[in-house]
C-alpha positions in Angstrom: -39.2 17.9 52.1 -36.2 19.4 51.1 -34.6 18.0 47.8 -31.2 19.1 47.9 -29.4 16.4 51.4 -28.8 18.2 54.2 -25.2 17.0 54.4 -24.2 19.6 51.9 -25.0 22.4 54.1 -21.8 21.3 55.6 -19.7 21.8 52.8 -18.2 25.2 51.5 -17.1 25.5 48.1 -13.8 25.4 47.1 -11.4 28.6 47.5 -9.2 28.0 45.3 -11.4 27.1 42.5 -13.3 30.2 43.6 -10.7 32.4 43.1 -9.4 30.9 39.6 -13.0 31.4 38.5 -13.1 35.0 39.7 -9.7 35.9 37.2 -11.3 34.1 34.6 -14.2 35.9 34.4 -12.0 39.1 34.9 -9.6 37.8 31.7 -13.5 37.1 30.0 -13.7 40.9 30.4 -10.3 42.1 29.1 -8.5 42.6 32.0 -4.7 41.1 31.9 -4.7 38.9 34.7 -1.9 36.8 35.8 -3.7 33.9 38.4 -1.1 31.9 40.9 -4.0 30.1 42.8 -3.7 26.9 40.7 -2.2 24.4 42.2 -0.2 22.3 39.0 2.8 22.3 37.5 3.2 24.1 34.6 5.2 21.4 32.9 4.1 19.3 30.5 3.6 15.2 31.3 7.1 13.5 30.1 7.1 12.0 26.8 7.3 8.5 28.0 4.6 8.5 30.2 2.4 9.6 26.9 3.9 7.6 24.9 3.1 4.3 27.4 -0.7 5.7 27.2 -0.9 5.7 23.2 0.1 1.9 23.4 -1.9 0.7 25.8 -4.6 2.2 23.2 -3.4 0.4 20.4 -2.6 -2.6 22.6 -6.9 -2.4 23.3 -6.4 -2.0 27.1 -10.0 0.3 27.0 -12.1 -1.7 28.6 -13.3 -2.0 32.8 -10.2 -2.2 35.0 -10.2 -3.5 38.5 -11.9 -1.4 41.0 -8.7 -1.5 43.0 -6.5 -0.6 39.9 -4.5 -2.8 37.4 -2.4 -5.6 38.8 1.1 -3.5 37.2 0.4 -0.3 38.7 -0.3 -2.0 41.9 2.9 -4.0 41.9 4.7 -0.6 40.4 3.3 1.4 43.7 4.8 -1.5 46.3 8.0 -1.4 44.2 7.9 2.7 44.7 6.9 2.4 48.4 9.6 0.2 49.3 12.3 1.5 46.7 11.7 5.6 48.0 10.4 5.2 51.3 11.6 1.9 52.9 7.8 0.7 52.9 7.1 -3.4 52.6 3.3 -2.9 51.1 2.0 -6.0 48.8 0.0 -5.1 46.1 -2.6 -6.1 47.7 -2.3 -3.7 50.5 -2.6 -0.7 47.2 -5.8 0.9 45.7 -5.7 3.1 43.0 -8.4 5.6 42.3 -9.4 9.1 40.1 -6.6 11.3 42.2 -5.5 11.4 45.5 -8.8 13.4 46.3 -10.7 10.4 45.2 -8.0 8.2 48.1 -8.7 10.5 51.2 -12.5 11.0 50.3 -13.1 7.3 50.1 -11.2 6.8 53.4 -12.6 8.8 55.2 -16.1 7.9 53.7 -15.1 4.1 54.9 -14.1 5.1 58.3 -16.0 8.1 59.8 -19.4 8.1 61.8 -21.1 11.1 63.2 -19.4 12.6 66.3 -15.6 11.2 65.2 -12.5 13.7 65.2 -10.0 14.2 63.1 -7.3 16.2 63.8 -6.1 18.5 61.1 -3.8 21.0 61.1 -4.0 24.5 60.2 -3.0 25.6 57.5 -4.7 22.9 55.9 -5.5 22.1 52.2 -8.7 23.6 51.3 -10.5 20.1 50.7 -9.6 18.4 54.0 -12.6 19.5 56.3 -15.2 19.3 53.7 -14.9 16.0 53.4 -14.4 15.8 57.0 -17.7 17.2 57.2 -19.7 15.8 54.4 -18.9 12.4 56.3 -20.2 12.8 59.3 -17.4 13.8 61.4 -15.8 16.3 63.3 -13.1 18.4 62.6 -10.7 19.9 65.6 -8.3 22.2 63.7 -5.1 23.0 65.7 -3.1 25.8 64.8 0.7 26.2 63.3 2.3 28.9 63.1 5.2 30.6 61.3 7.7 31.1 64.0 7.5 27.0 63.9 7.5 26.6 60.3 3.7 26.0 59.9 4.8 22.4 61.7 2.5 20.6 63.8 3.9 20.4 67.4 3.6 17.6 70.0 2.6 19.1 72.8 -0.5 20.9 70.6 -1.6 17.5 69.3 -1.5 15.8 72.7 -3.9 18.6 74.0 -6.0 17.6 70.6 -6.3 13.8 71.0 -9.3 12.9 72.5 -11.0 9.1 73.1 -13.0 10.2 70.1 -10.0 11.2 68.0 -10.2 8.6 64.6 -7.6 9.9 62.2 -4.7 12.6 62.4 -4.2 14.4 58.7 -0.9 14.9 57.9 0.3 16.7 54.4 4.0 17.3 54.6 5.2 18.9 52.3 1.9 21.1 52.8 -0.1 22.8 50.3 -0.4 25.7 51.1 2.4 26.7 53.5 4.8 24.3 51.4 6.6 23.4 54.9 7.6 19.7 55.3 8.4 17.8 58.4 11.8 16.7 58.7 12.7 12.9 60.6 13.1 14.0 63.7 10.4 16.5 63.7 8.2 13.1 62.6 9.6 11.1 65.4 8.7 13.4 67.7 4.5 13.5 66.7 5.3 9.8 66.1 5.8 9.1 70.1 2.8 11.0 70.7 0.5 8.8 68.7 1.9 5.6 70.2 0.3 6.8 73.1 -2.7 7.1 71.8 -4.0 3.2 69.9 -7.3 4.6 68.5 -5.6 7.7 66.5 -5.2 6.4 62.9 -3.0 8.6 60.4 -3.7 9.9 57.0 -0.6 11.1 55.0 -0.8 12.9 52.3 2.8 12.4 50.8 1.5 14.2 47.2 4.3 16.8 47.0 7.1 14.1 48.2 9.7 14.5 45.3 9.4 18.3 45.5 11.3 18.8 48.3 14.5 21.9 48.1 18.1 22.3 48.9 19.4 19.3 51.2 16.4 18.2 52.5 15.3 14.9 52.9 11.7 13.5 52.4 10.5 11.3 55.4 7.0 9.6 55.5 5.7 8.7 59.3 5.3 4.9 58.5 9.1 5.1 57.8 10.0 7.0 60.5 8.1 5.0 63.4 7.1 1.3 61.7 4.8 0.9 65.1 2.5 3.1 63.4 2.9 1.2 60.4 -0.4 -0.8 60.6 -2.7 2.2 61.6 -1.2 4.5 58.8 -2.7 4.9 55.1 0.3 6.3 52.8 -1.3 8.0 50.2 0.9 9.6 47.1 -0.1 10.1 43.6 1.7 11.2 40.1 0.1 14.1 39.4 2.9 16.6 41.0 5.8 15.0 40.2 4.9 13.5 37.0 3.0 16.7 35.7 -0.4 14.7 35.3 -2.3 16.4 37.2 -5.5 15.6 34.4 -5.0 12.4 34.0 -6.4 12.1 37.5 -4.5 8.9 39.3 -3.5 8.4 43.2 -3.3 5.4 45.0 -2.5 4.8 49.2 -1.4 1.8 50.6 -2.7 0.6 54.0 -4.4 -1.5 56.2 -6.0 -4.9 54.6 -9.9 -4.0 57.0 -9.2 -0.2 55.1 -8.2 -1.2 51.6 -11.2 -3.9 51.6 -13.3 -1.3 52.9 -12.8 1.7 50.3 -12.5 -1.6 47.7 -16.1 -1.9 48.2 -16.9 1.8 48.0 -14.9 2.7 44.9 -16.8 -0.6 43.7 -19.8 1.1 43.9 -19.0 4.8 43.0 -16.4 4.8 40.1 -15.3 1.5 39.6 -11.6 1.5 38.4 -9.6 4.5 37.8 -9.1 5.0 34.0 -7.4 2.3 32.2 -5.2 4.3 30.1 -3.9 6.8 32.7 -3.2 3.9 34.9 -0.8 2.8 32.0 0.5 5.8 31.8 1.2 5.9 35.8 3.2 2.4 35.4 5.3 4.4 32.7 5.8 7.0 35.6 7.0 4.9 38.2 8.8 2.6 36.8 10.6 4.6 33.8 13.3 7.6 34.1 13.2 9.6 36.4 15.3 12.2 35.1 13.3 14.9 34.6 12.4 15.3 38.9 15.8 16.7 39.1 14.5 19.2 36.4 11.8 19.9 38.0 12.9 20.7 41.2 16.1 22.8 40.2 13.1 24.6 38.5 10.9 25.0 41.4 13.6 25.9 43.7 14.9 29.0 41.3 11.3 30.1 41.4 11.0 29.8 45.3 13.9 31.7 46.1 13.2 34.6 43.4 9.4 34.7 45.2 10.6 34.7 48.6 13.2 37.0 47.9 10.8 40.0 46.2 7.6 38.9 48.4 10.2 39.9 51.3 11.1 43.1 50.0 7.7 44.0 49.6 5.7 46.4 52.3 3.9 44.9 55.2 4.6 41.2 53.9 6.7 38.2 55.8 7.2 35.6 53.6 9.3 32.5 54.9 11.0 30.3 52.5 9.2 26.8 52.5 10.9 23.5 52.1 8.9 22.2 49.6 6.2 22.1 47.4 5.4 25.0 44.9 3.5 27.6 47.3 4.7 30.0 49.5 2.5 31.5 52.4 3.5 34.9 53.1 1.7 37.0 56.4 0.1 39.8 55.4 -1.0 41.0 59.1 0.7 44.5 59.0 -1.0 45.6 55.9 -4.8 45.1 57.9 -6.3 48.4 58.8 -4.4 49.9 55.6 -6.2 51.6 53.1 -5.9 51.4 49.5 -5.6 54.4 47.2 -9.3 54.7 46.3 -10.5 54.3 50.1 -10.7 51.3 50.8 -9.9 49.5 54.0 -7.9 45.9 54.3 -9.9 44.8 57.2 -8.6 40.8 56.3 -6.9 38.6 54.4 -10.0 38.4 51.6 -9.8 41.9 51.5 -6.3 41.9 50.5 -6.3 39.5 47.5 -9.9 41.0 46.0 -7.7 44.6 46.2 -4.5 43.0 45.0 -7.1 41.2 42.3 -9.3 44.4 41.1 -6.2 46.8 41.3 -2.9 44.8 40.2 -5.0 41.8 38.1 -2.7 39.1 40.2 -5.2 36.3 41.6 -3.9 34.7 44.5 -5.8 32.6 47.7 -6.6 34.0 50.7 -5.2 32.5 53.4 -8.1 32.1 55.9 -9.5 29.9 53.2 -7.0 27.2 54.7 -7.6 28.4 58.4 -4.6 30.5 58.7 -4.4 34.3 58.4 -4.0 37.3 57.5 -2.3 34.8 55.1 -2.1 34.6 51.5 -1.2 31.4 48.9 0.9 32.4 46.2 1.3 29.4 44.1 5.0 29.7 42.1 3.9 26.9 39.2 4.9 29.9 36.6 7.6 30.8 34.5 10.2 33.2 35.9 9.4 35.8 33.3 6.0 35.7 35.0 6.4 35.6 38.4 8.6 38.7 38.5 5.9 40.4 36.9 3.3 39.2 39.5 5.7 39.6 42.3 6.7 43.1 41.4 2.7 44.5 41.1 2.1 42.7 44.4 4.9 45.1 45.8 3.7 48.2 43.9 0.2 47.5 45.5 1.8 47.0 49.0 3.2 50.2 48.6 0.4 52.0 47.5 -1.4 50.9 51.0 -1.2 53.8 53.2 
């Protein structure tokens, strides 16, 4: 009998936590390494938000929250559903848990038996099929590609839905393409799934307030309110808010769901930590000032990596509308060699190269079911990013 449960023969280790590991072992060794595979700001948490945690210390607020989070920060994510995205949730339609991970885990957990489909487009973030898979279920990937933006497309998810078809992912904007669906691009996948009753949808909204130049974030519960009761709305503050260690996300959703993943949480984790979930009232309800910072920021680093990542050889890099990644195509540089021999035959080829000869770690992009792809995440300072950007063109054009 076999000790270790068979279900985790389904599961593949992360990518991206691969690949940090990999440049930290290479750092470990003394090479300079400069690693955009993490996916977190590189800002620090706003002052009030740890200010908000150190008094609910002193105030004693330490002990066992509720499993489906404090009765503020569930009021404080209705208040932010309806004030941002024209969303009437209760607090009693809210969970918070340990991260949005923790959210999207638990529902499908709650939901999924063996031989149900979800639909999840590709690219996708790294986690989604694993748990997918770890649940029981079955994951029908449906391809995007760059001529149309990395976007899901109507007609492709028609041809996906099938009477077994339980939930629909959607990540917009998208880690790790960075794309983001506008309104009528929404509407349009919106009208497919009234068609189709048993299709639920999963939205993971986590990148919502980094969105660039004039466009305007749109959630599908906003967009089409007759999906309103099948949809689970899940958001966090660890973008946004830079705390992505103090580990809070929280959905809002169907009463049967929310009850449902209640129970689980009730029996995995119990509530998400007190003192974070402070903290997260802090960030939702207090200034707000410093997004705008954040995202002139991120933008200025967007353009300066799309712009070099386009002048290097053999790359196409199209300039995402949100997020802080960037997903360039490396398909002309396969069946190049690099100066010591060696032949780009794929995508993982290309980044352990880039890795061993230019010390820049970044994800390959099969590792999200698209490629010859690569993930370069742009949650660095200028200074730095040059720096990478530039050795990723010198080892482009040392392929020959």
């Amino acid at each position: 009998m076999a000790f270790i449960a068979d279900a985790l023969s389904r599961v593949k280790p992360s990518a991206t936590i691969a690949v940090t590991q990999k440049a930290r072992d290479l750092k470990a060794q003394g090479r300079e390494v400069i690693s955009l595979s993490v996916g977190e700001p590189d800002f620090d948490t706003p002052g009030h938000i740890c200010d908000a945690a150190v008094e609910a210390i002193r105030r004693g607020e330490t002990r066992y929250p509720p499993v489906l989070g404090i009765p503020p920060l569930r009021e404080a994510v209705a208040k932010k559903f309806k004030r941002e995205n024209g969303l009437d949730y209760k607090a009693s339609d809210v969970i918070v848990a340990t991260g949005g991970k923790h959210i999207l885990f638990n529902a499908f957990l709650a939901t999924i038996n063996p031989g149900d489909e979800v639909i999840v487009p590709a690219p996708y973030w790294v986690s989604y099929p694993e748990m997918v898979a770890i649940c029981g279920g079955t994951n029908v990937f449906v391809d995007t590609t760059m001529e149309h933006g990395f976007k899901l497309q109507p007609e492709d998810l028609e041809r996906a839905i099938t009477p077994r078809t339980k939930w629909l992912v959607l990540n917009s904007p998208s880690n790790p393409s960075g794309a983001a669906y506008t309104h009528d691009e929404l509407k349009k996948v919106a009208e497919v799934l009234l068609r189709h009753p048993q299709v639920h949808i999963l939205t993971d909204d986590i990148y919502e307030h980094l969105v660039y130049g004039d466009f305007k974030f749109a959630t599908i519960a906003q967009v089409e309110p007759g999906l309103f009761e099948r949809t689970l709305t899940m958001n966090g503050v660890s973008k946004a808010y830079a705390m992505t260690g103090w580990r809070i996300g929280f959905a809002a959703g169907p009463a049967p769901l929310i009850k449902a993943m209640d129970m689980l949480q009730g029996q995995q984790t119990s509530g998400a930590c007190s003192i974070a979930q402070w903290a997260a009232v802090a960030a939702l309800e207090g200034p707000q000032d410093h997004l705008a910072v954040f995202r002139k920021a991120f933008q200025e680093r967007r353009d300066l990596v799309v712009s070099m990542l386009g002048q290097a050889k053999y790359l196409q890099c199209p300039s995402p509308e949100g997020a802080f990644y960037v997903f360039p195509s490396c398909a002309e540089a396969i069946g190049k060699k690099t100066p010591d021999g060696k032949v780009i035959g794929s995508d993982v080829d290309f980044v352990t190269s880039l890795l061993e000869a230019e010390g820049v770690a970044v994800v390959q992009g099969s590792a999200f079911g698209t490629g010859p792809n690569f993930r370069v995440s742009y949650a660095a300072s200028n200074t730095l990013l040059e720096d990478a950007c530039s050795k990723i063109q010198r080892f482009c054009a040392s392929l020959s």
